[in-house]
C-alpha positions as protocol buffer text, in pm:
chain_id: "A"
residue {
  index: 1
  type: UNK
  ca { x: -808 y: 5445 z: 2184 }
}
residue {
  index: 2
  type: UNK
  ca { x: -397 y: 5358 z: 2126 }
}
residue {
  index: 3
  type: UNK
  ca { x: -291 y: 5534 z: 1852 }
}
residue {
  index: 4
  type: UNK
  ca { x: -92 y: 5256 z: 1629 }
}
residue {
  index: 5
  type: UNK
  ca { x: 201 y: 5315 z: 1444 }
}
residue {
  index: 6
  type: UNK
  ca { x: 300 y: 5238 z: 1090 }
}
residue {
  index: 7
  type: UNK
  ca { x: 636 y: 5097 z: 1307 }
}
residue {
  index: 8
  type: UNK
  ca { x: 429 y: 4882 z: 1491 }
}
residue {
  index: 9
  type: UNK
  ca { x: 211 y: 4774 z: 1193 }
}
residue {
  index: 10
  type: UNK
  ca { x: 534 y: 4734 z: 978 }
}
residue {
  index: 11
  type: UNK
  ca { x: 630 y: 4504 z: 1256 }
}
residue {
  index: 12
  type: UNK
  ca { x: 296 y: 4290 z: 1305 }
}
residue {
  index: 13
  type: UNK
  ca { x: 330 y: 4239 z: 891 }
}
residue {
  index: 14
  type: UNK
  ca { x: 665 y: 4125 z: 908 }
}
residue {
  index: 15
  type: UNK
  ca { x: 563 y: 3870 z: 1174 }
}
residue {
  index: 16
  type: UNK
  ca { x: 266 y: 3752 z: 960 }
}
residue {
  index: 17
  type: UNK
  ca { x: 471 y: 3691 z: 699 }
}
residue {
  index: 18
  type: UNK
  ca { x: 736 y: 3520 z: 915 }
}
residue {
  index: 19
  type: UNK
  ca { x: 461 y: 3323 z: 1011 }
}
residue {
  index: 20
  type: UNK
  ca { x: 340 y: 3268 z: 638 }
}
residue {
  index: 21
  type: UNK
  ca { x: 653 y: 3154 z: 507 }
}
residue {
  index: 22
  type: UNK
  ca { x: 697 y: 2859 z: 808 }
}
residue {
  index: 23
  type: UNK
  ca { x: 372 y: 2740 z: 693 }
}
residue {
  index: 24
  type: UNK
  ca { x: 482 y: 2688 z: 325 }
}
residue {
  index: 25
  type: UNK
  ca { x: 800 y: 2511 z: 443 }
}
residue {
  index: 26
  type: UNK
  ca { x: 584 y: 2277 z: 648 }
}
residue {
  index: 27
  type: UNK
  ca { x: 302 y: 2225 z: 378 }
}
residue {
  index: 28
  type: UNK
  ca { x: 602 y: 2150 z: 104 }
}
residue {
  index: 29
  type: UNK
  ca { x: 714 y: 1930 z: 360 }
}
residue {
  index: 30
  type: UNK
  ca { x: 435 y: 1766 z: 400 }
}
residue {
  index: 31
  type: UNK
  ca { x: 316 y: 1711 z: 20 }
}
residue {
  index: 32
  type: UNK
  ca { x: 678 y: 1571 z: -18 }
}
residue {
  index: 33
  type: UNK
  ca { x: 614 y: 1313 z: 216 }
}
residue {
  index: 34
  type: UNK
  ca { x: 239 y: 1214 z: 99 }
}
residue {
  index: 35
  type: UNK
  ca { x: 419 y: 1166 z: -235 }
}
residue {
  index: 36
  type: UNK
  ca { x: 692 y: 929 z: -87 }
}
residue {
  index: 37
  type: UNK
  ca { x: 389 y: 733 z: 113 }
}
residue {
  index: 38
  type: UNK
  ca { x: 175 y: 744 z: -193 }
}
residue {
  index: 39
  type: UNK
  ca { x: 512 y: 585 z: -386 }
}
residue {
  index: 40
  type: UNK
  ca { x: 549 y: 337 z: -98 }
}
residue {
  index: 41
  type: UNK
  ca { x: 157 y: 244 z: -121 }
}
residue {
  index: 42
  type: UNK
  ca { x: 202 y: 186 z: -482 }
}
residue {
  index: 43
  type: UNK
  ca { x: 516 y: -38 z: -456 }
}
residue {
  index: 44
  type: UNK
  ca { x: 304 y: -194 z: -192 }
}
residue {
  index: 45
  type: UNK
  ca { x: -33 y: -266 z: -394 }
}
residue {
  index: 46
  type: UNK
  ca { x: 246 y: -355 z: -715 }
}
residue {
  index: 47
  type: UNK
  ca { x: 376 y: -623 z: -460 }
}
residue {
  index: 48
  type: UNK
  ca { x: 74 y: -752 z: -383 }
}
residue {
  index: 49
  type: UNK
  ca { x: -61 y: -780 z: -722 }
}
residue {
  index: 50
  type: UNK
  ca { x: 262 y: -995 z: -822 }
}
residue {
  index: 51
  type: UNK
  ca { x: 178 y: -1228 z: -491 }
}
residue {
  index: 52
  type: UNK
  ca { x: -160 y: -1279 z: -620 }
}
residue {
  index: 53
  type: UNK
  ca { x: -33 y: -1372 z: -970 }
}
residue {
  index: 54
  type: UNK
  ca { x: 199 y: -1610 z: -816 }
}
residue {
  index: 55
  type: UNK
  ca { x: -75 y: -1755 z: -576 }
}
residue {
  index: 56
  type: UNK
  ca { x: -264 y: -1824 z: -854 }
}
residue {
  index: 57
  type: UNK
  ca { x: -60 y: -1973 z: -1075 }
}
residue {
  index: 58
  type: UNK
  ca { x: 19 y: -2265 z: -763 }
}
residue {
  index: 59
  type: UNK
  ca { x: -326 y: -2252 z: -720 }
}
residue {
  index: 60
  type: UNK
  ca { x: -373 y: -2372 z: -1072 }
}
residue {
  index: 61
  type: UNK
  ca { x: -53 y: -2627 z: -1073 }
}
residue {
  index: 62
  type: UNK
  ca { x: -227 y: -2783 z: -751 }
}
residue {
  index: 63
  type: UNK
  ca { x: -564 y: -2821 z: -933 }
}
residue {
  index: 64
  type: UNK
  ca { x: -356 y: -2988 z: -1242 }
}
residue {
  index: 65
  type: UNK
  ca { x: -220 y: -3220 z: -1035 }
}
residue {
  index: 66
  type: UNK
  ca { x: -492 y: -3327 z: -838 }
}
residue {
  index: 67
  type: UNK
  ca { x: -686 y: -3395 z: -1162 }
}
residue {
  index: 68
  type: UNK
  ca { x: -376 y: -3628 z: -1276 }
}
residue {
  index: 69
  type: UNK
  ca { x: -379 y: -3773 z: -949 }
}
residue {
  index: 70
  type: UNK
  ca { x: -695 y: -3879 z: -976 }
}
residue {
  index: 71
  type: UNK
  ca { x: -737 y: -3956 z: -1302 }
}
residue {
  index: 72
  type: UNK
  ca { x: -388 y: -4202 z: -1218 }
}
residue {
  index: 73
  type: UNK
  ca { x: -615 y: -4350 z: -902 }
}
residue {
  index: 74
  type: UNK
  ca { x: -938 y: -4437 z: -1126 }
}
residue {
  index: 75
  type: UNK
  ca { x: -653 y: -4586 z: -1396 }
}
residue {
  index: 76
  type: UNK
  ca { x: -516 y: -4787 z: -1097 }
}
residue {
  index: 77
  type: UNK
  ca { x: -843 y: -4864 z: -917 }
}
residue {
  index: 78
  type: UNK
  ca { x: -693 y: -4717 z: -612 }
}
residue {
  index: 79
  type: UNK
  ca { x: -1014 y: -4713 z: -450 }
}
residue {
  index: 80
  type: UNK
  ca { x: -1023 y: -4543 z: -112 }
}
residue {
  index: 81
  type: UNK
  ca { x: -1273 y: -4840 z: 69 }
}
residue {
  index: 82
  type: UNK
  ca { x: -1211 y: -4856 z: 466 }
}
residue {
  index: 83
  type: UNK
  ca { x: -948 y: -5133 z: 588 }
}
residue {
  index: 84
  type: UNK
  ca { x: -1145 y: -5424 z: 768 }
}
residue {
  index: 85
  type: UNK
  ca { x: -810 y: -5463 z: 1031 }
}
């Protein structure tokens, strides 16, 4: 068997730690940008839940006015009978 040298061991070390410290960089990277996605999902789901507010507040203004239509047609006795032409 090789003998192996502390040189060579010394060396092998500093390359695992080269290694080592590429991975951090690239693991801080990447928890910087699941925080920027999870900021952009909640900006997202925040923009949603305002839509939905908004749709249902129309929603409701339709339904108020179809009851006052309707309650303006009985009033009237707007009756919707077929024409005979």
């Amino acid at each position: 068997m090789a003998s192996v040298s502390l040189e060579l061991m010394y060396d092998v070390l500093k390359s695992i730690q080269a290694r080592q410290a590429q991975m951090d960089g690239k693991l801080d990277e990447n928890r910087s940008d699941m925080l920027a996605l999870k900021y952009q999902i909640t900006g997202i789901h925040h923009d949603l839940l305002g839509l939905h507010s908004e749709l249902s507040s129309i929603h409701a203004t339709l339904i108020r006015h179809e009851h006052r239509l309707d309650r303006i047609e009985h009033r009237l006795e707007l009756n919707e009978a077929p024409s005979l032409t």
